[in-house]
Every structure is written in C-alpha cells, then in structure tokens.
C-alpha positions in Angstrom: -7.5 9.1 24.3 -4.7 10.5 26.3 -1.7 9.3 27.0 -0.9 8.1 30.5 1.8 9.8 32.6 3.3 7.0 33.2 4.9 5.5 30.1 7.6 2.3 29.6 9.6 2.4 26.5 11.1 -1.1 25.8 14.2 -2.0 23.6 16.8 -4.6 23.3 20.7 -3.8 22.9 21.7 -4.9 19.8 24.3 -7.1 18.4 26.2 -3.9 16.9 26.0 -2.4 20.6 27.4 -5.6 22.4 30.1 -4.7 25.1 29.3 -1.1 24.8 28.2 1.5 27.8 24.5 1.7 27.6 24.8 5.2 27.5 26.6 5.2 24.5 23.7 3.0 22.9 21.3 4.8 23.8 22.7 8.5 23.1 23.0 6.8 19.3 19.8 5.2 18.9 17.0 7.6 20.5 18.3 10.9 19.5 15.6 12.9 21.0 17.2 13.1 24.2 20.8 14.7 24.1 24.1 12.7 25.5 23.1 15.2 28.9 19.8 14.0 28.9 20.4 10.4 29.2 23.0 11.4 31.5 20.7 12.7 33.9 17.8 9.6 33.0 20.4 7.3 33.9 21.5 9.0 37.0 17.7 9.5 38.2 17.1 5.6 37.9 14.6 5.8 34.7 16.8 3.2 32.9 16.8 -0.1 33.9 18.3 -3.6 31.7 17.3 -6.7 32.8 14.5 -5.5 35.6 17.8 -4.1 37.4 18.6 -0.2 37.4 21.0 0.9 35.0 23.7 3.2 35.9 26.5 5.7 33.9 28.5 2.5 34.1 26.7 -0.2 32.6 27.4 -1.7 29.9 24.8 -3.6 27.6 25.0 -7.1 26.4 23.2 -8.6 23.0 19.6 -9.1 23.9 19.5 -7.6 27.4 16.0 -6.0 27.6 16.2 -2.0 27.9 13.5 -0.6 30.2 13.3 3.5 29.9 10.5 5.0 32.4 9.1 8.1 31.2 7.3 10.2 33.6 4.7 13.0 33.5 4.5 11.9 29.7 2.7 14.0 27.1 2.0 13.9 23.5 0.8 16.5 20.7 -3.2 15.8 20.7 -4.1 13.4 17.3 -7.7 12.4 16.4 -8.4 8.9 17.2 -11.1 7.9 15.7 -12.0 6.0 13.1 -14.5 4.0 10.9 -14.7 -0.3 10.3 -15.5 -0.8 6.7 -14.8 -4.8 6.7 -13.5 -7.2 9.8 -13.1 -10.8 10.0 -10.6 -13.4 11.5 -7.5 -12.5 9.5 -7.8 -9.0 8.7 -9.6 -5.4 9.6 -10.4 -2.5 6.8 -10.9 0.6 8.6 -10.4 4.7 7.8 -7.4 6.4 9.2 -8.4 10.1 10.5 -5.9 12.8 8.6 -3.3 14.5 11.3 -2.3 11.0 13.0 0.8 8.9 12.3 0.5 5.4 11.8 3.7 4.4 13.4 5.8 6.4 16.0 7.4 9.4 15.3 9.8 11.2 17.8 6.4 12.7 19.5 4.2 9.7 19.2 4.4 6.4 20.6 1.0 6.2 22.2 -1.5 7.4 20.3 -0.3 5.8 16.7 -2.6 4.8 14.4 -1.6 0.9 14.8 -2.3 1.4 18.8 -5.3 2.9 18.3 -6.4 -0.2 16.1 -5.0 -2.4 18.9 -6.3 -1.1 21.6 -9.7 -0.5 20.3 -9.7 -4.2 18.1 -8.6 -5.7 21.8 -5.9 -7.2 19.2 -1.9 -6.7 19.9 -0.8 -8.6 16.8 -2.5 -6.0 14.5 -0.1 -5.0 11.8 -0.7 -2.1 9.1 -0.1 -3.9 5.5 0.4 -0.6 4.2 1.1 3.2 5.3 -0.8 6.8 5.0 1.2 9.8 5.1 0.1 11.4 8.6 -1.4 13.9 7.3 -3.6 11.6 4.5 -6.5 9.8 5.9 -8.5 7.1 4.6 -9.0 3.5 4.1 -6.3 1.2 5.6 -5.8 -2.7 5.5 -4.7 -4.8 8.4 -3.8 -8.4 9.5 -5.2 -9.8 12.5 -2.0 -11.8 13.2 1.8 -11.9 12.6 0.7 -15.2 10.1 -1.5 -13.0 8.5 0.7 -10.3 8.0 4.1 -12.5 6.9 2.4 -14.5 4.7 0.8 -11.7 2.5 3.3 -8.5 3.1 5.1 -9.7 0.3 2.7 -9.9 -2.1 -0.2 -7.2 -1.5 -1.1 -6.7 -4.7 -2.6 -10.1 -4.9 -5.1 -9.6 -2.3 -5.1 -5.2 -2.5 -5.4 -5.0 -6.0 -6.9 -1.5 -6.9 -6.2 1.8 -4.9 -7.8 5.4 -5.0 -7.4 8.4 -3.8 -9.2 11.8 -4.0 -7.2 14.9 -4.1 -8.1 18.7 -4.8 -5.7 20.5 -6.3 -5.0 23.7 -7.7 -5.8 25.0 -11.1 -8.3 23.5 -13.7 -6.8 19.9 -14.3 -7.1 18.8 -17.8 -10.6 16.5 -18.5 -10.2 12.9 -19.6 -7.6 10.5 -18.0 -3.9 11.5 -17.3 -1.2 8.8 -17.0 2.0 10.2 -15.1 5.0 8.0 -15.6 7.7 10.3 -13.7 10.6 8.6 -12.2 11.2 10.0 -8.1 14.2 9.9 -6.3 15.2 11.9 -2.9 18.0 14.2 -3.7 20.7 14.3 -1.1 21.6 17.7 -1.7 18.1 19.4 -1.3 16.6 21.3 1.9 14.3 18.7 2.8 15.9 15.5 1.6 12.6 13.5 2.4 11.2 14.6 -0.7 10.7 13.8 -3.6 11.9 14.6 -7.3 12.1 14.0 -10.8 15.1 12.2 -11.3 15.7 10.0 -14.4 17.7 7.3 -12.7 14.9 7.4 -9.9 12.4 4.6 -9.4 9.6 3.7 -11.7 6.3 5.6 -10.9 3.1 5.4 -12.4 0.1 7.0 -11.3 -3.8 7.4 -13.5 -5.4 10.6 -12.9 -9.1 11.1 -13.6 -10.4 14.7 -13.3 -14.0 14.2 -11.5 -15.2 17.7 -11.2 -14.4 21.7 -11.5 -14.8 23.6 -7.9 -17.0 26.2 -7.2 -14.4 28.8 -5.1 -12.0 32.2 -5.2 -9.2 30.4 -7.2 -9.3 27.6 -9.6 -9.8 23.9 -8.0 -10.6 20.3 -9.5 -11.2 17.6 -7.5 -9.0 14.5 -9.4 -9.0 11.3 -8.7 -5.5 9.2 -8.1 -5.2 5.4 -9.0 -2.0 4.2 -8.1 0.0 1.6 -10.3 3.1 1.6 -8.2 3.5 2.2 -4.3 6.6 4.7 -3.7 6.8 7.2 -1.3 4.6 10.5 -2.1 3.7 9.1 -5.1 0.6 10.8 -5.9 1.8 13.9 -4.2 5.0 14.6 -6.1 3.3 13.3 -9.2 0.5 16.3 -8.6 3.4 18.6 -8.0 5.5 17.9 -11.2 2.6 18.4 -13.4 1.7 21.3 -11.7 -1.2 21.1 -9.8 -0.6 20.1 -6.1 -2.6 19.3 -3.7 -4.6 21.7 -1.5 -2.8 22.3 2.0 0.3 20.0 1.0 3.1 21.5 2.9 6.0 19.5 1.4 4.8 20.0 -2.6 3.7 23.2 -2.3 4.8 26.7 -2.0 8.2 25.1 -2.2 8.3 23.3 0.9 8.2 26.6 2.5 5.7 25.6 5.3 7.2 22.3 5.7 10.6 23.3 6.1 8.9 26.4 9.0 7.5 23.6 11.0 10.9 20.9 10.9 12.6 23.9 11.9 10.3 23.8 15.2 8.1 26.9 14.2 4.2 26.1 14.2 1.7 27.2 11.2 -0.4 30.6 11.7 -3.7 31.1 11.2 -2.1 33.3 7.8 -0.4 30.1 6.8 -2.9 27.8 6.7 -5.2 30.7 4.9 -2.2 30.4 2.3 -2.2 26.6 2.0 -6.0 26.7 1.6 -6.0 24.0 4.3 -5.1 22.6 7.8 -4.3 18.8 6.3 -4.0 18.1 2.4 -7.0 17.6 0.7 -5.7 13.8 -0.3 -8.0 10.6 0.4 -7.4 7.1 0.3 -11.1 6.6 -0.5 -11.5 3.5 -2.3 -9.8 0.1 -2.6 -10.6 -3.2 -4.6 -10.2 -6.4 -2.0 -10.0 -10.0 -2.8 -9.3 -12.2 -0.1 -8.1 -15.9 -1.1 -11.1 -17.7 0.8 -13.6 -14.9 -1.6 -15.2 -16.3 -4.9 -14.6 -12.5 -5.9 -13.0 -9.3 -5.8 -15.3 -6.7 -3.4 -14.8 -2.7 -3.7 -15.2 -0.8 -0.3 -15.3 2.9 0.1 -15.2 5.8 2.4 -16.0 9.4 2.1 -15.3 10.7 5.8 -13.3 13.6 4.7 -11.5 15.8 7.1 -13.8 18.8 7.9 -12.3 21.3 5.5 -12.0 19.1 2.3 -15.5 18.0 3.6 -17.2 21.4 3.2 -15.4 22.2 0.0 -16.9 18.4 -1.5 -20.3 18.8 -0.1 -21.7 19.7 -3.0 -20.1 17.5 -5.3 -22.0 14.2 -6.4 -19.5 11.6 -6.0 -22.0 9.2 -7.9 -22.1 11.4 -11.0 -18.6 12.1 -10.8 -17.6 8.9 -12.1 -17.2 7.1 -8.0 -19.9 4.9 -8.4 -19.1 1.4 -7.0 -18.1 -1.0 -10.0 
C-alpha cells in the first residue's frame, strides 16, 4: 500500500528541550532535515505546536504537542504482505516479508511492519514483542494490547520459548550440531560501528547450529539451521561470520561489509553486486517458533516456509521434512 501524500508526523517537546526554540529541538532530534531545512518548514507553516502554527521564534514548552505536515510524501516501495499463523484476543503470530522494517527508519514511517499489522488487524495497540532485521523475514509475535505487551515484554522467554531460523551459507558446514558461544560487542572504532564482533569483554552469545542439507549449485552451499539461546543483536549473523560461513546475500557479514558500507554511503546495489552476494535479501528465516501461552495446557510449534523468491528457488528441492524440520 502507498503512502499518502499527505502525511502528519507527531511529537512532543521534551523535558530536556523545555524553554528552548523549537527549531533548535527539532534540528537535534530529526536529523534528516538540515538546520536550512527546518528553517524553511517552519517558515512555510508545516510546523505547528499546540494546533497553532509554529514560527522561527517559537519556543517549545514540556509536553506541547509537535505537529510536522509533510507534503507530496513518498517512501522507498517495501512488500507488505504477510501470512497469520495464530490470532486470538491477546496476541497475533504472523510472517514478516524480507526487505521491510519493522519500526521506522529515516525513510519509513508508513509502511513499517507494525503499521502494516495495524492497519490490516484494524488494531492500533499492536506491539512487536520482538524484532527481524529488515532484511530477515519470518515468523513474528505480537500483543493485541499495551496490557498484553507490558505484562509479558519482560519475560518472553516464558511464553516464546524456542526460536529457529534457516540460513544458507557459504561453504560446506560441518554435519552434526555446532554450539557457538562467541562473545559480540560493537567496536567504536570500526567503519560500520553497528556491527558486530568478537570481543571477549562483549555480551554472552550462544547460538546451536544444525547442518540440514548440502546445496546443489556453482559454489559450495549448506542450508543450516540457527536455534538461538540468547537474543543479541545479529546474533546468528555475526556468529555465521566468525566461524566462517555467512550467510548468502548478507551485506554487513560479508565481503567485509563492502556492500553495506556502498549503500550507507547513498550508492544503490548493481545488478553485478547482487550477482556477487548470491542474493537480493540474506537467505536467513525466522521459520519456526515454540509458543506457550499461559491460558494453554501445552506448548504448540508453528512454522513457516514462505521464503523470499530467491532463497525459495534455491530450497525447492530440499525436503524440509527429511532434513530434520518435522514438527516435534
């Protein structure tokens, strides 16, 4: 669904902004306009506080409601579709396509994957109770409610108890069951400081790998399957990466970061590129959880195997059922 060209982004002035100019506030908080650009918002009457326009001069009080019209808006086109695996009064399990965020990024608002779900669930107070990369798709929980959600953020594990992924990765990963135990940690002084590495002060990771199958294909591929023990950022992807076999089309963990570092730089992917990654979106899943509700007599596994097209037609010949997937 598109975006309407006529958008309203709401705020509040914050206690740390009290007393100050709006246009100060704003030039800090939403940096993807320029000090010039709000300028010019403000002088056009886009901005208002309080229902009233807002001017160079006006200065912002804590609370006062921020009002900033937006028109002729436009976003980069995301998939929005997706499938309902489980929905009842409390919460919504559904699979997140690969390629859309779940919250707002500084080209998103709109079309998130939490609007999407609220808009087509007719439900406002729908809240993610967990995240996907955007570029990972597959099963998602959510609450219903802002109950729902406070009452269980805290403790997910009790009702979310088992997750797994699906990744293909390069090179022949070794057969049997592979526990990774890698500490991860950002590292200030890198190029991309949003990623991760093996740091042995870093936070305790641990991550069971299961190789399911050997891909047919040019160069070496396995198709592995990722249980995660712990829930840190890029978990299973800088896990993959530090025991040397990332994951198909990963553009932060692979190749160096190369093509990740092309496209924050505001260059776009060729068609050569993508050839070189071996894929559009990383071939990672979220295909599988364990669920267990506290008004259930017993845990219930749901999965999900609507891969995005080109990890699709590499899996089709796999048997998922003989590869060890089966349902417990």
């Amino acid at each position: 669904m598109s975006a309407p060209k006529d958008m309203f982004f709401e705020s509040e002035v914050r206690p740390e902004q009290n007393c100050r100019l709006l246009l100060d506030s704003l030039s800090e908080r939403f940096t993807y306009h320029s000090r010039e650009e709000w300028m010019d918002r403000l002088e056009k009457g886009l901005v208002s506080i309080n229902g009233s326009p807002a001017s160079l001069e006006t200065v912002g009080h804590r609370g006062d409601k921020v009002v900033y019209h937006v028109e002729n808006y436009s976003e980069p086109d995301v998939p929005t579709h997706y499938e309902t695996l489980f929905e009842d009064e409390e919460f919504l399990l559904v699979a997140k396509p690969a390629g859309v965020p779940v919250h707002h990024t500084g080209r998103i608002f709109y079309n998130t994957f939490a609007a999407i779900i609220r808009r087509g669930f007719d439900c406002e107070t729908a809240t993610p109770m967990h995240r996907l990369d955007r570029d990972t798709g597959g099963i998602m929980l959510f609450a219903k409610s802002a109950d729902t959600a406070s009452r269980f953020q805290k403790h997910l594990d009790r009702i979310l108890l088992r997750k797994f992924y699906v990744a293909v990765v390069s090179g022949l990963f070794p057969d049997g069951v592979v526990r990774c135990d890698i500490p991860l940690a950002e590292n200030p002084a890198a190029p991309v400081r949003i990623k991760m590495f093996h740091t042995p002060g870093g936070k305790p990771c641990s991550t069971v790998f299961k190789r399911l199958a050997v891909l047919d294909g040019e160069k070496p591929r396995s198709l592995v399957e990722c249980e995660l023990l712990t829930g840190r950022k890029h978990q299973i992807r800088a896990h993959l990466s530090e025991l040397g076999f990332p994951i198909v089309g990963d553009r932060l963990y692979n190749f160096d970061g190369t093509f990740y570092q092309k496209m924050s730089g505001g260059g776009s992917l060729s068609e050569e590129d993508f050839a070189v990654l071996g894929s559009r979106h990383q071939m990672l899943y979220a295909y599988k959880v364990e669920l267990q509700l506290p008004y259930w007599d017993s845990s219930r596994t749901f999965m999900d195997f609507h891969f995005p097209d080109e990890m699709a037609e590499i899996l089709k010949t796999v048997d998922f059922t003989t590869a060890g997937c089966q349902q417990p």
